[in-house]
PDB file of N, H, CA, C and O in Angstrom:
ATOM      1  N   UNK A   1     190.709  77.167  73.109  1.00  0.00           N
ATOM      2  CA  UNK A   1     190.826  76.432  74.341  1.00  0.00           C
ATOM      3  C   UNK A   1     189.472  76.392  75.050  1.00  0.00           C
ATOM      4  O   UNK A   1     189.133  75.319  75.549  1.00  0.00           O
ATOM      5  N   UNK A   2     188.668  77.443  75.145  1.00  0.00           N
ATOM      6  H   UNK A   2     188.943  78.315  74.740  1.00  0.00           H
ATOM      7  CA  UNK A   2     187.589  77.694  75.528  1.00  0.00           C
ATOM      8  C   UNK A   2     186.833  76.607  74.875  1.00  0.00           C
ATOM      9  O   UNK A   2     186.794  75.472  75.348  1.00  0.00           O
ATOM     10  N   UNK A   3     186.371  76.874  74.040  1.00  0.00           N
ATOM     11  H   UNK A   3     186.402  77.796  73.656  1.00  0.00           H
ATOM     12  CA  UNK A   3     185.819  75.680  72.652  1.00  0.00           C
ATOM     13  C   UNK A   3     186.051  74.083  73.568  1.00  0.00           C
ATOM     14  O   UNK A   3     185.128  73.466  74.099  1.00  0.00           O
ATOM     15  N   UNK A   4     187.622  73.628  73.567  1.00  0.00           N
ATOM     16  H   UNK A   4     188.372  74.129  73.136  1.00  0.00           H
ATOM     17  CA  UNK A   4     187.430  72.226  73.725  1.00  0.00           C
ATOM     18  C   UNK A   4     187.000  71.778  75.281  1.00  0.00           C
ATOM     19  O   UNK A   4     186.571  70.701  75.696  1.00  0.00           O
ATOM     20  N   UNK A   5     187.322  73.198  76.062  1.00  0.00           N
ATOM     21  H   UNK A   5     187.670  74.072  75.724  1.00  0.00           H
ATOM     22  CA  UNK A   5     186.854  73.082  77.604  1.00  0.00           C
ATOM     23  C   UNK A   5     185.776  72.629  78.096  1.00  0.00           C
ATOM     24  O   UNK A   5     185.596  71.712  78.897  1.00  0.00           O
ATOM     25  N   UNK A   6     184.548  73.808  77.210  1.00  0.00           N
ATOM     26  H   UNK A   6     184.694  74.554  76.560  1.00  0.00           H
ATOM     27  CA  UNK A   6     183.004  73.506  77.169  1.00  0.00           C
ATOM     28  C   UNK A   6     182.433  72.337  76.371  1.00  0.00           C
ATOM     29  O   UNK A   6     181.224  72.124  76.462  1.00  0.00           O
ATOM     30  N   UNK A   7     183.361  71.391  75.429  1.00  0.00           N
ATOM     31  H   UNK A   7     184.343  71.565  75.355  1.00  0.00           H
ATOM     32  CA  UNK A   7     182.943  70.396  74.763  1.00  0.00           C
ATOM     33  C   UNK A   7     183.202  69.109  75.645  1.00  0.00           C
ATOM     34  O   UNK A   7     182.298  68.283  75.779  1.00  0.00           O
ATOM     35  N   UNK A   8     184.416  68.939  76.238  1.00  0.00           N
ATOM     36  H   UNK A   8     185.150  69.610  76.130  1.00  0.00           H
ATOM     37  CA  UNK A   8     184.573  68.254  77.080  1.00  0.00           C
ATOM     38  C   UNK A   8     184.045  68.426  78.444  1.00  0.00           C
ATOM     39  O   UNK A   8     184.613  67.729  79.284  1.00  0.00           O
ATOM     40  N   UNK A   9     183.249  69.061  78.798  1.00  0.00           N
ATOM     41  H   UNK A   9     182.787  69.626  78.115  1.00  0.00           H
ATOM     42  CA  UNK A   9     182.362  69.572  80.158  1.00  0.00           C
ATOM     43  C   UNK A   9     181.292  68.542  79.522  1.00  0.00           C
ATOM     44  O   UNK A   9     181.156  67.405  79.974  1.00  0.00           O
ATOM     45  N   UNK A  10     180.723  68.921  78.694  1.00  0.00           N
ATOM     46  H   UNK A  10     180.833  69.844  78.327  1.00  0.00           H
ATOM     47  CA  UNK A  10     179.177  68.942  78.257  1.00  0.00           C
ATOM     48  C   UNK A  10     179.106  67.662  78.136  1.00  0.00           C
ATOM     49  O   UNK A  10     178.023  67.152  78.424  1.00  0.00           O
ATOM     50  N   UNK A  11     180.354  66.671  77.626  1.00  0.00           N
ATOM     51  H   UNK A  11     181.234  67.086  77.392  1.00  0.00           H
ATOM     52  CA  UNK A  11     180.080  65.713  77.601  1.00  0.00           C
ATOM     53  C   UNK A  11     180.401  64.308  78.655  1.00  0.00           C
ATOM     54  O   UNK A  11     180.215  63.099  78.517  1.00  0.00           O
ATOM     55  N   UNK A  12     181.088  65.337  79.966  1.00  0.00           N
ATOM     56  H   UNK A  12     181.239  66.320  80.077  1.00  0.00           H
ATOM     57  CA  UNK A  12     180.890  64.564  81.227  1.00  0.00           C
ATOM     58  C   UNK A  12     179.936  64.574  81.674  1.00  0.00           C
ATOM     59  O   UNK A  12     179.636  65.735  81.955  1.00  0.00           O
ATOM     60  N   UNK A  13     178.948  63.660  82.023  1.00  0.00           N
ATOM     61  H   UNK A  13     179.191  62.717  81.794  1.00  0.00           H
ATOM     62  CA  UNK A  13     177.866  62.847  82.327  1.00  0.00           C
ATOM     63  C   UNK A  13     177.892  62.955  83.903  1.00  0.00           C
ATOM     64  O   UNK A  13     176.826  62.904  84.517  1.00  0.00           O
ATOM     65  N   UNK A  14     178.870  63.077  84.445  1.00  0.00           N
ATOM     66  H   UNK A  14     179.736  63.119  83.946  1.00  0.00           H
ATOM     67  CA  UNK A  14     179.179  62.989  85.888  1.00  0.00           C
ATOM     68  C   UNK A  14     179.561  64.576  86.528  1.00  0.00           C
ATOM     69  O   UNK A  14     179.569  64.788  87.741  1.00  0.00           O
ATOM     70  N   UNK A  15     179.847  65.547  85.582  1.00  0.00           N
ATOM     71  H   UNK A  15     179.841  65.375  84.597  1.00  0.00           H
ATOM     72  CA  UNK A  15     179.769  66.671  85.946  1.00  0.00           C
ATOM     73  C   UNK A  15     178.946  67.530  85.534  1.00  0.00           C
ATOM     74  O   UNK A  15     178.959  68.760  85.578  1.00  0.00           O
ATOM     75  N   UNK A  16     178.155  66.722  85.087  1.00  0.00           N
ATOM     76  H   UNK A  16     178.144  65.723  85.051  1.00  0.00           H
ATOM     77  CA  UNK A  16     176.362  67.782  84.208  1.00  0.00           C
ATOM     78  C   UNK A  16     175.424  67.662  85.395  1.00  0.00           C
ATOM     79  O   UNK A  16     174.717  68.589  85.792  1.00  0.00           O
ATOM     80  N   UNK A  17     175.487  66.007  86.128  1.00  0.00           N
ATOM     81  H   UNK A  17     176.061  65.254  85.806  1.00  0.00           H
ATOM     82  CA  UNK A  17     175.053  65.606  87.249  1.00  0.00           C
ATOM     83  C   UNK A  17     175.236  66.261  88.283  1.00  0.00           C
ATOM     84  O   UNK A  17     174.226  66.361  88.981  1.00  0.00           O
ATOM     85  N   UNK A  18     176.548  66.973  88.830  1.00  0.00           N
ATOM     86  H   UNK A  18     177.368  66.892  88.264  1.00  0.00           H
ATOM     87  CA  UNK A  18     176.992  67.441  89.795  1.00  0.00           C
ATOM     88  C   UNK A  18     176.719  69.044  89.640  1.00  0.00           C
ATOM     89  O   UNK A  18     176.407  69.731  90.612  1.00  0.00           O
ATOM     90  N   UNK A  19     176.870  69.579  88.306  1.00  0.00           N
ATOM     91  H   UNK A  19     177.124  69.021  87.516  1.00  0.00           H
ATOM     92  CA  UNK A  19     176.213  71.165  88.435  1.00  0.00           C
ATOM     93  C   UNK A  19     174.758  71.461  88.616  1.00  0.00           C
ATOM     94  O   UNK A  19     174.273  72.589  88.706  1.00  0.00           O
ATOM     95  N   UNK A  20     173.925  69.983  88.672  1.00  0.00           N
ATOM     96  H   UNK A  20     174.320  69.067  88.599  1.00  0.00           H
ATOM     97  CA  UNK A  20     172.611  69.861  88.449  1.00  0.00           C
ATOM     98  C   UNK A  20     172.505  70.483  90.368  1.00  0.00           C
ATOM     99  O   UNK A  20     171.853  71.449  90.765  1.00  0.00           O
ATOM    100  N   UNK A  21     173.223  69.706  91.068  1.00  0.00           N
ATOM    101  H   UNK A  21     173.753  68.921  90.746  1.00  0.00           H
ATOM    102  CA  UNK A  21     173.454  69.850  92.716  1.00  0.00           C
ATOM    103  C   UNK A  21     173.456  71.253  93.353  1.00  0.00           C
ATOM    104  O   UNK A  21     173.915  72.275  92.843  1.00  0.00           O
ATOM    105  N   UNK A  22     172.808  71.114  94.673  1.00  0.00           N
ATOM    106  H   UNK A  22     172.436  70.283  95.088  1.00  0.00           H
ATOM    107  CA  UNK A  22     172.734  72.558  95.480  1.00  0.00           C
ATOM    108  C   UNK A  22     174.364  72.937  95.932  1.00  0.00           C
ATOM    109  O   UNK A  22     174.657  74.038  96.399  1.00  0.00           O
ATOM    110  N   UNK A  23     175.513  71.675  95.679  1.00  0.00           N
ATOM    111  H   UNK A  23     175.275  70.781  95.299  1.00  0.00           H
ATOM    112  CA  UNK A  23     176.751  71.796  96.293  1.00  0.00           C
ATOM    113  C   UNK A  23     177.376  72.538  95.197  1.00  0.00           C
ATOM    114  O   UNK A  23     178.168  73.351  95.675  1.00  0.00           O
ATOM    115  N   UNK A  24     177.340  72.585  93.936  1.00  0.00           N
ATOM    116  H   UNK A  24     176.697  71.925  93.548  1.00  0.00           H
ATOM    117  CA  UNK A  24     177.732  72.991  92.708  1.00  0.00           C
ATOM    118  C   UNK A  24     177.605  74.448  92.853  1.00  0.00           C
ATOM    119  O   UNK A  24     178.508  75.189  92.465  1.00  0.00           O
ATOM    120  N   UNK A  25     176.726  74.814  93.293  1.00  0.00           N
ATOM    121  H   UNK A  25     175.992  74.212  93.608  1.00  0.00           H
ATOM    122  CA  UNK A  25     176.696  76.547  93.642  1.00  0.00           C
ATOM    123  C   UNK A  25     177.260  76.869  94.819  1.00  0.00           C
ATOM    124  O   UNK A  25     177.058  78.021  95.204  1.00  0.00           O
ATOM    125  N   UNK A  26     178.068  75.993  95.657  1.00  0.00           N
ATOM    126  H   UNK A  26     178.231  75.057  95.345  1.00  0.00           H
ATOM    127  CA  UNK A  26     178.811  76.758  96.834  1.00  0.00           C
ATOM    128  C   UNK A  26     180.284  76.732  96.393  1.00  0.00           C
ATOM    129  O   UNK A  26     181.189  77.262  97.037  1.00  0.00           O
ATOM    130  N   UNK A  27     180.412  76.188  95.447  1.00  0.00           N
ATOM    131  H   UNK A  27     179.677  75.757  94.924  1.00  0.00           H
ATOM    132  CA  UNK A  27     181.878  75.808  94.489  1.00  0.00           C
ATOM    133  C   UNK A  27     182.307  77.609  94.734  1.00  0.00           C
ATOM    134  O   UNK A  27     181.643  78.583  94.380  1.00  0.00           O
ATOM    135  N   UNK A  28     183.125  77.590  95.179  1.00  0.00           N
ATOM    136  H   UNK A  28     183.664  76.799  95.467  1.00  0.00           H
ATOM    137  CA  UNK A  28     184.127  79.488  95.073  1.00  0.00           C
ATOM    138  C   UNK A  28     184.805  79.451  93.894  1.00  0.00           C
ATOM    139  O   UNK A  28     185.501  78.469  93.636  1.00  0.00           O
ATOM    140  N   UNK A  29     184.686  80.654  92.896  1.00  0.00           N
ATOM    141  H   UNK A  29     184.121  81.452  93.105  1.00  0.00           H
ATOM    142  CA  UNK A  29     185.398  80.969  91.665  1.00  0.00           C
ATOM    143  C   UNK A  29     186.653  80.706  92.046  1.00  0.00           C
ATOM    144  O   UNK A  29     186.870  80.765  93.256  1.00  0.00           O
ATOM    145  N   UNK A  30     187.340  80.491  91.488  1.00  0.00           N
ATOM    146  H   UNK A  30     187.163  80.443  90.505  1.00  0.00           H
ATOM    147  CA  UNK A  30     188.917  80.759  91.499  1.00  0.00           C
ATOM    148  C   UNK A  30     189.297  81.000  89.788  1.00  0.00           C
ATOM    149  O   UNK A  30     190.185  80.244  89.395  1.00  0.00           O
ATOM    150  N   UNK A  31     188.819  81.809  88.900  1.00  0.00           N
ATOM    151  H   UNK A  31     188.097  82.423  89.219  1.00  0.00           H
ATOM    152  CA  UNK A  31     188.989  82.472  88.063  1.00  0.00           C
ATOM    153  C   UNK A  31     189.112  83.563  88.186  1.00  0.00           C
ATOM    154  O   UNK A  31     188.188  84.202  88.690  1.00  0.00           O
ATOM    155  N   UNK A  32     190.623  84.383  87.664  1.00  0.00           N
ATOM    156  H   UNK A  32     191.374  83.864  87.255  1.00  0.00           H
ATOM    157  CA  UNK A  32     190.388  85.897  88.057  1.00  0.00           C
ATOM    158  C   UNK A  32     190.709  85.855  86.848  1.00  0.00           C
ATOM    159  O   UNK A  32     191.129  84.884  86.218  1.00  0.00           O
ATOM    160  N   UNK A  33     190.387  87.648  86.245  1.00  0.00           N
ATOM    161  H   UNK A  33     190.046  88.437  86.757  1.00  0.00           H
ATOM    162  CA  UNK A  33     190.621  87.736  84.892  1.00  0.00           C
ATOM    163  C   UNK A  33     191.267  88.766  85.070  1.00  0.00           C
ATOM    164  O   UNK A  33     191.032  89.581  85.961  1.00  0.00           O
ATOM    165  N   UNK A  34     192.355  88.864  84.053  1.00  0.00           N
ATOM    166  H   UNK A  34     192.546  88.202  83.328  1.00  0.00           H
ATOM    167  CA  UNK A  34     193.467  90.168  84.160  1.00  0.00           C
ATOM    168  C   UNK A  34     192.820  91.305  83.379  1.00  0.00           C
ATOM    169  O   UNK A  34     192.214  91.025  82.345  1.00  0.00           O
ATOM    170  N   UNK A  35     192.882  92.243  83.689  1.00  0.00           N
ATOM    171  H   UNK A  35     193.374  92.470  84.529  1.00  0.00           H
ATOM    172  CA  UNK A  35     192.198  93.830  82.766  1.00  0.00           C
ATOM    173  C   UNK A  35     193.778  94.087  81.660  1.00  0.00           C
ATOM    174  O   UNK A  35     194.997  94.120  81.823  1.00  0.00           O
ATOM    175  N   UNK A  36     193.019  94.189  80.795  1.00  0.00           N
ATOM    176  H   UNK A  36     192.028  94.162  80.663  1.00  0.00           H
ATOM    177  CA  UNK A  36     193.723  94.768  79.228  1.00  0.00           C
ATOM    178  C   UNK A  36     194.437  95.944  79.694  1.00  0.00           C
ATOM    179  O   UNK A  36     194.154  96.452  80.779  1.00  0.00           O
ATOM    180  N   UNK A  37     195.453  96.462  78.847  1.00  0.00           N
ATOM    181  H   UNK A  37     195.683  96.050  77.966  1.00  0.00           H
ATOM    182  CA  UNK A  37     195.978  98.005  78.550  1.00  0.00           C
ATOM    183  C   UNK A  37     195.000  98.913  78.587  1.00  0.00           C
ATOM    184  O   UNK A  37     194.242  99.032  77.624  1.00  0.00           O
ATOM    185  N   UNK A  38     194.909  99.482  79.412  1.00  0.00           N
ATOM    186  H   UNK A  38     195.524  99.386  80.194  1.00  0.00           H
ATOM    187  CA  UNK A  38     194.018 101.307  79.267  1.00  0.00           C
ATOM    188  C   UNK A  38     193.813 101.659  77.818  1.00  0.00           C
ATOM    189  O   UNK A  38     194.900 101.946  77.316  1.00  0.00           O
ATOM    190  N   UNK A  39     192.786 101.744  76.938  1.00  0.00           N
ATOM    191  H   UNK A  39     191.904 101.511  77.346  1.00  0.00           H
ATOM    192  CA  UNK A  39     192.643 102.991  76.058  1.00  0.00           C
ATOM    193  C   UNK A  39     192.776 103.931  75.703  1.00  0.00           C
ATOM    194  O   UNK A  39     192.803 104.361  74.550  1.00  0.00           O
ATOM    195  N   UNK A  40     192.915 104.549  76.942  1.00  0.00           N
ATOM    196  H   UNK A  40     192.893 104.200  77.879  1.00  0.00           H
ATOM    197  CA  UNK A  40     192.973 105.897  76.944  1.00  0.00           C
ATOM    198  C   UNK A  40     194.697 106.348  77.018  1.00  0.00           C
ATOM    199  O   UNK A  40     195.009 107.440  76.543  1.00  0.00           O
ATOM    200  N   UNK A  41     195.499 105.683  77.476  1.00  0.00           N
ATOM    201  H   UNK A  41     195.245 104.796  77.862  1.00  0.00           H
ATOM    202  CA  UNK A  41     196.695 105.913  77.647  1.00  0.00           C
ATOM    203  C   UNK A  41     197.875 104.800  76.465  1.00  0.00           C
ATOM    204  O   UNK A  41     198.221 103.624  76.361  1.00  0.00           O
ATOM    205  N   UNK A  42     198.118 106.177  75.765  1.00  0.00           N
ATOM    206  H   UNK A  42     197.836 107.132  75.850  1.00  0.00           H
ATOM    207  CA  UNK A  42     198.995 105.071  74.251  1.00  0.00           C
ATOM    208  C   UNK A  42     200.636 105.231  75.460  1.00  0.00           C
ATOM    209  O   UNK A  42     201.608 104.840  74.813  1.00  0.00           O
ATOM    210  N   UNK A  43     200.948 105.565  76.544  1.00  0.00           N
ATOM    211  H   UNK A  43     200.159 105.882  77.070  1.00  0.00           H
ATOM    212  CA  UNK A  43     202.682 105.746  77.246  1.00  0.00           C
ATOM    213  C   UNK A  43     203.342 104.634  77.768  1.00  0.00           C
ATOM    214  O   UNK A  43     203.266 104.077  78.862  1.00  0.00           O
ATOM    215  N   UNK A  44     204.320 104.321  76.294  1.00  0.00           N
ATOM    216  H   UNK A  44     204.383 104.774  75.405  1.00  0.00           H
ATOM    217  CA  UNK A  44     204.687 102.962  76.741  1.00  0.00           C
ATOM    218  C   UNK A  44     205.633 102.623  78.257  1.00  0.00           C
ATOM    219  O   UNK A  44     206.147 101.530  78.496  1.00  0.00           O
ATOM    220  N   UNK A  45     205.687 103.573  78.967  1.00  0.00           N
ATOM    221  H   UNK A  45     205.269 104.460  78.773  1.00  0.00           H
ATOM    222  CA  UNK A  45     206.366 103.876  79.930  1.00  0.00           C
ATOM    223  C   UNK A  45     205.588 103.326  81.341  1.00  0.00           C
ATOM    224  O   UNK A  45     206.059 102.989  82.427  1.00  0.00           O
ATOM    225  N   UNK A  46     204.073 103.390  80.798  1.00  0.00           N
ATOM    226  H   UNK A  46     203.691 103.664  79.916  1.00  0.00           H
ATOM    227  CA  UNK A  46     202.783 103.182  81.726  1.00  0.00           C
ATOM    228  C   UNK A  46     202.633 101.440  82.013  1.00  0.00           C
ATOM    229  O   UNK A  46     202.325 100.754  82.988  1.00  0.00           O
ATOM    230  N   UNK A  47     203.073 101.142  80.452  1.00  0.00           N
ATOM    231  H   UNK A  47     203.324 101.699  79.660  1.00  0.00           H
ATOM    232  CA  UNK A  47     202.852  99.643  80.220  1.00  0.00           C
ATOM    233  C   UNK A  47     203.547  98.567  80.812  1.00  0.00           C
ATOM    234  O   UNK A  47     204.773  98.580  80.696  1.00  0.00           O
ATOM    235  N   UNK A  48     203.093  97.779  81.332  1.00  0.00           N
ATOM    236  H   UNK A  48     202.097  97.769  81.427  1.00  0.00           H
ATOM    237  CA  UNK A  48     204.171  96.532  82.205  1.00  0.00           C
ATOM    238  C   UNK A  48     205.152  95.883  81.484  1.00  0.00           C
ATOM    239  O   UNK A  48     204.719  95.580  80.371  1.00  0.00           O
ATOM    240  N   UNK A  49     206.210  95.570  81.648  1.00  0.00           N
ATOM    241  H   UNK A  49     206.561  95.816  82.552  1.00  0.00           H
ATOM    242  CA  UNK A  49     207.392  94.997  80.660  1.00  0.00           C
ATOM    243  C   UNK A  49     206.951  93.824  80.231  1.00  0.00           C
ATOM    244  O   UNK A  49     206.548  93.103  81.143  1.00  0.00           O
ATOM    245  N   UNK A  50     206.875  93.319  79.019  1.00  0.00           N
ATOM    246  H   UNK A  50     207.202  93.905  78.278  1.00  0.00           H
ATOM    247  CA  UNK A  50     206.548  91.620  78.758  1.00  0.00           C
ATOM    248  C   UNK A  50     207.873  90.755  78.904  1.00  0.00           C
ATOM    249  O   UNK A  50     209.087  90.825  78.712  1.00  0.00           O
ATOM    250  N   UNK A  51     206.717  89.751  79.439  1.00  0.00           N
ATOM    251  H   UNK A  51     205.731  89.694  79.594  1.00  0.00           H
ATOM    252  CA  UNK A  51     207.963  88.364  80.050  1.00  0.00           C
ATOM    253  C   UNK A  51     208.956  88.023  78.942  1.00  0.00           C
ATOM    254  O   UNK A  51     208.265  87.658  77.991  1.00  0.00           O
ATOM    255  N   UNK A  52     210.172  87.971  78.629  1.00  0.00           N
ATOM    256  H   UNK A  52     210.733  88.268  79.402  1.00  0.00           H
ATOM    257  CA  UNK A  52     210.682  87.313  77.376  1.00  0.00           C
ATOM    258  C   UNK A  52     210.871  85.896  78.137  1.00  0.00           C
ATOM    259  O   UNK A  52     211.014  85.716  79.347  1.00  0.00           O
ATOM    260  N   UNK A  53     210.817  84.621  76.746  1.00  0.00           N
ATOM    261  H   UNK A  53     210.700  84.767  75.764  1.00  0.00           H
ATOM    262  CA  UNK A  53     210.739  83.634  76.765  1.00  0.00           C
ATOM    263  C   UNK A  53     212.211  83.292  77.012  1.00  0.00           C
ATOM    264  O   UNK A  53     213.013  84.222  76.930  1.00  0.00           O
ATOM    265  N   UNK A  54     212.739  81.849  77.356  1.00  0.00           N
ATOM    266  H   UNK A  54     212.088  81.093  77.422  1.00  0.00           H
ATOM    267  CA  UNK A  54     213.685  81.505  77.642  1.00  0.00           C
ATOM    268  C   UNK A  54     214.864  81.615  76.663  1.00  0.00           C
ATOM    269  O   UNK A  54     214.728  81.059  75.573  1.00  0.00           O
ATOM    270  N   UNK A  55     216.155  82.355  76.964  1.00  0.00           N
ATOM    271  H   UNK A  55     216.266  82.806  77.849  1.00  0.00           H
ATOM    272  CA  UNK A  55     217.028  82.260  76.137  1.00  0.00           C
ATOM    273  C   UNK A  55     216.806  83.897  74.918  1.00  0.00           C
ATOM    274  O   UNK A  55     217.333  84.243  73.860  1.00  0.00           O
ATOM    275  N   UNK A  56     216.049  84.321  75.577  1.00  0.00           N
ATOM    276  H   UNK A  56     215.621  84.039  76.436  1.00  0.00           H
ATOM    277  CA  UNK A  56     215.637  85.830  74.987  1.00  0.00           C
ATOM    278  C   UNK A  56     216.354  87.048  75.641  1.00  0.00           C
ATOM    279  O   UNK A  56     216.408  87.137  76.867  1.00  0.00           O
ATOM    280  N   UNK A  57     216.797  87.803  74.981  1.00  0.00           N
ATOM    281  H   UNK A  57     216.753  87.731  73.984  1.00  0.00           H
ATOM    282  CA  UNK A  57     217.251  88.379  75.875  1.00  0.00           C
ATOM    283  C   UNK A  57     217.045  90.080  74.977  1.00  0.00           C
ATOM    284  O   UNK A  57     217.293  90.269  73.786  1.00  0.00           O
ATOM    285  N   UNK A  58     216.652  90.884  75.745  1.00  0.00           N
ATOM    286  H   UNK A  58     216.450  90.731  76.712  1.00  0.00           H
ATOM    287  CA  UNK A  58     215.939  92.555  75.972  1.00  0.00           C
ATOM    288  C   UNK A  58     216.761  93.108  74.578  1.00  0.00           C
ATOM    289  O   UNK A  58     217.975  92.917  74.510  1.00  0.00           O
ATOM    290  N   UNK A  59     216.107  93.735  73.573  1.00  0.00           N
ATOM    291  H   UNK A  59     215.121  93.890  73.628  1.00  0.00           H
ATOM    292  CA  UNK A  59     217.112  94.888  72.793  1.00  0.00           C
ATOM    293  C   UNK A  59     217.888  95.534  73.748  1.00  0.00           C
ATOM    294  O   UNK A  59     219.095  95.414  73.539  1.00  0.00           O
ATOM    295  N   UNK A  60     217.615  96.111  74.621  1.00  0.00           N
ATOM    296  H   UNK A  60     216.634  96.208  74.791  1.00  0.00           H
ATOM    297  CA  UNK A  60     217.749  97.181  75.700  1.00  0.00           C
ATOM    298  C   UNK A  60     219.960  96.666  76.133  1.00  0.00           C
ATOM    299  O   UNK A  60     220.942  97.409  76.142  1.00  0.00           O
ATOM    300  N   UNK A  61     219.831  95.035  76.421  1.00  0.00           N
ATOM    301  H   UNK A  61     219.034  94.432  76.414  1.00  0.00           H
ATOM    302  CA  UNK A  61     220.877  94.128  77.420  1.00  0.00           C
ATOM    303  C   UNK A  61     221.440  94.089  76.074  1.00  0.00           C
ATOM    304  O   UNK A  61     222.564  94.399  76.470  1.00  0.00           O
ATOM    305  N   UNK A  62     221.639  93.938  74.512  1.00  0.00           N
ATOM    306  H   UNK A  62     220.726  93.686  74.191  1.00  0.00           H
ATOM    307  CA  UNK A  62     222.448  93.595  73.907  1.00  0.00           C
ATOM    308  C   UNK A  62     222.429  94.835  73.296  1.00  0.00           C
ATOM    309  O   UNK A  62     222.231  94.592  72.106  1.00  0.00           O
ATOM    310  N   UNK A  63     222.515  95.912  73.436  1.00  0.00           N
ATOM    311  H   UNK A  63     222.675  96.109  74.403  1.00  0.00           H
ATOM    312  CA  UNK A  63     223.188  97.341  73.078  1.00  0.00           C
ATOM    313  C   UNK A  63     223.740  97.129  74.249  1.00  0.00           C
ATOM    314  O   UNK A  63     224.434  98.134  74.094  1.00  0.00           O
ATOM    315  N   UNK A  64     223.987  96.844  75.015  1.00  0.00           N
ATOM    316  H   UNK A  64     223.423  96.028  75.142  1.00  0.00           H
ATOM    317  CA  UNK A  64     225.039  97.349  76.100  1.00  0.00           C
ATOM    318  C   UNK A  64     225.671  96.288  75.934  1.00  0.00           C
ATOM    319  O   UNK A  64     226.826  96.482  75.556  1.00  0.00           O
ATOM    320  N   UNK A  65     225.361  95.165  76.072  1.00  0.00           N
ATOM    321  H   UNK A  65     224.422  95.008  76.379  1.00  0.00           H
ATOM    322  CA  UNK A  65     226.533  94.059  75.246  1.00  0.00           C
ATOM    323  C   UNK A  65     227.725  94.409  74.281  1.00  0.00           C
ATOM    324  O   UNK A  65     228.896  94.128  74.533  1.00  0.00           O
ATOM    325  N   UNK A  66     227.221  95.158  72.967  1.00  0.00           N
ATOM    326  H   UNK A  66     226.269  95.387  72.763  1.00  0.00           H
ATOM    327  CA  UNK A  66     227.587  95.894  71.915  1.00  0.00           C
ATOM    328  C   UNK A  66     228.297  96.463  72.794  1.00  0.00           C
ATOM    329  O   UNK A  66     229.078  95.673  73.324  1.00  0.00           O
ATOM    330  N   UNK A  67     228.365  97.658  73.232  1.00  0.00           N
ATOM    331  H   UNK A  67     227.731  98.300  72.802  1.00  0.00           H
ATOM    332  CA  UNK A  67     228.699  98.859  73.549  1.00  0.00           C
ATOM    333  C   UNK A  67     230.774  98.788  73.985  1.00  0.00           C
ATOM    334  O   UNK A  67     231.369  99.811  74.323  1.00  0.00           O
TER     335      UNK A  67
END
């Protein structure tokens, strides 16, 4: 994704122009980047739950389904 981002940048003509500008550097990031899993800590207990996708549903909810 990165790849076709910077290919399609490079080849706007009208935004090579505009980063060339003193206004282009008052532009505010609005990129935040999320920090990875700790290294140091293997406790899956520590780890944030992952999103399941639609129509997914937890090992955890269908043992008690079962049950």
């Amino acid at each position: 994704m990165d790849k076709a981002l910077n290919y399609v940048f490079s080849k706007d003509r009208d935004f090579q122009d505009f980063l060339k500008t003193p206004r282009a550097k008052q532009v505010a990031s609005t990129l935040r980047v999320r920090k990875g899993p700790n290294k140091d800590t293997n406790n899956e207990a520590e780890q944030p739950a992952k999103k399941l996708g639609a129509g997914v549903e937890s090992t955890a909810s269908v043992r008690v389904m079962k049950a």
